[in-house]
Kinemage of the C-alpha trace (Angstrom):
@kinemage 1
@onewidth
@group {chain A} dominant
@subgroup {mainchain}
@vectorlist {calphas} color= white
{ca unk a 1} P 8.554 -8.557 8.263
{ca unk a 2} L 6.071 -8.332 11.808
{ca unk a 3} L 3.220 -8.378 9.914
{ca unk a 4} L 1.224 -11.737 10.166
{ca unk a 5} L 0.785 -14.048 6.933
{ca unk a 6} L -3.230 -13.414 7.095
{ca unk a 7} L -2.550 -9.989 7.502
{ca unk a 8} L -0.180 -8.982 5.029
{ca unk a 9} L -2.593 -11.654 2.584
{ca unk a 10} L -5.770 -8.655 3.753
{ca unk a 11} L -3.607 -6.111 2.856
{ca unk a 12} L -2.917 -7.363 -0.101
{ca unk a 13} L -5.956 -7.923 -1.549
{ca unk a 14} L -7.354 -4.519 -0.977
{ca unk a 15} L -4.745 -2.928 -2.526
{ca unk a 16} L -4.987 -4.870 -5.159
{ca unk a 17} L -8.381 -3.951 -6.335
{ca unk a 18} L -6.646 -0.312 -6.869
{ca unk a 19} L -3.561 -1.443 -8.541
{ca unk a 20} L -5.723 -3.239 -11.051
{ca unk a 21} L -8.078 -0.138 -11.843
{ca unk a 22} L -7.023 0.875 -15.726
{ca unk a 23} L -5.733 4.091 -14.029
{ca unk a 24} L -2.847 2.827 -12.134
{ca unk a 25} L -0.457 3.227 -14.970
{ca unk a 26} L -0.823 7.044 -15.525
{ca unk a 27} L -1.429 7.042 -11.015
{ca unk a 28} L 2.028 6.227 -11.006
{ca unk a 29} L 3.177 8.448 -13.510
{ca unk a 30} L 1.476 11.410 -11.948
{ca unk a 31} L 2.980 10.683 -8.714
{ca unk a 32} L 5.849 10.546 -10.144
{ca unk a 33} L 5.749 13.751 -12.388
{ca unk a 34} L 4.521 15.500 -8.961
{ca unk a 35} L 7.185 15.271 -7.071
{ca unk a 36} L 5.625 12.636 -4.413
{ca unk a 37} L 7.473 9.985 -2.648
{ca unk a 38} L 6.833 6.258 -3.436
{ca unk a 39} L 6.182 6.107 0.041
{ca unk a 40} L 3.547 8.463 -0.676
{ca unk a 41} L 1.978 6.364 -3.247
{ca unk a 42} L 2.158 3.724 -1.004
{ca unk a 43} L 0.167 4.660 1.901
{ca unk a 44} L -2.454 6.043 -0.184
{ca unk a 45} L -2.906 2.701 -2.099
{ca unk a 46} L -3.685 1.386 1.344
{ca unk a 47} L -5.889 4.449 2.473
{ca unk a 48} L -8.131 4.524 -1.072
{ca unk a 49} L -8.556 0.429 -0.382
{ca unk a 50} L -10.269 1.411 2.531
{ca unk a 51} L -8.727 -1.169 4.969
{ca unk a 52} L -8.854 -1.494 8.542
{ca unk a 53} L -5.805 0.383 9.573
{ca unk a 54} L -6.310 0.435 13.110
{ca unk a 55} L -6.386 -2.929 13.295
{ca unk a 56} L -3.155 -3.119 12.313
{ca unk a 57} L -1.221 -0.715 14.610
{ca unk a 58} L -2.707 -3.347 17.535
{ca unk a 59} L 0.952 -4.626 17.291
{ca unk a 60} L 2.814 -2.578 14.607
{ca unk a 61} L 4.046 0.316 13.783
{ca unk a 62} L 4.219 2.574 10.875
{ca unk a 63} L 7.820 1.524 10.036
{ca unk a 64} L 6.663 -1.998 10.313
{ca unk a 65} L 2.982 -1.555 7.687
{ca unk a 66} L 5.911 0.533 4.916
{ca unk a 67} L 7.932 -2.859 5.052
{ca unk a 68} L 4.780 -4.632 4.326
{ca unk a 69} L 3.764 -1.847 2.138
{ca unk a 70} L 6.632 -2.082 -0.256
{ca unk a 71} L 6.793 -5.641 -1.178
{ca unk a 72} L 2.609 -5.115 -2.291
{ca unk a 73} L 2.932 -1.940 -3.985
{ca unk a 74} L 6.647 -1.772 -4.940
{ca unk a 75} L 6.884 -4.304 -7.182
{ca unk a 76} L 3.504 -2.653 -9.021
{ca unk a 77} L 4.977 1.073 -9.060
């Protein structure tokens, strides 16, 4: 993984705060039910924790943030 230790740590913890809403069961399940991707779910886990993106793409890429992206929310979906 690119992503930096303190970076990936960030990331972490403001996804986080979603994942642990009481809702995140029956999010998944939805998703899920919908059709959507994981990937989908993913990405917006990290746009509802309202992280800095930007700062992020300073030396990654979009391939690079899913890597990073799947071991936080993958193991929680």
């Amino acid at each position: 993984m690119k992503m930096t230790g303190t970076d990936f740590k960030r990331v972490q913890e403001h996804c986080a705060i979603i994942m642990a809403r009481d809702t995140w069961p029956a999010v998944v399940i939805d998703y899920a039910a919908r059709g959507l991707s994981a990937k989908r779910l993913r990405w917006d886990v990290l746009y509802a924790s309202k992280f800095p993106i930007c700062s992020l793409y300073s030396y990654l890429n979009d391939d690079h943030i899913d890597t990073a992206l799947r071991a936080i929310v993958g193991a929680q979906s």
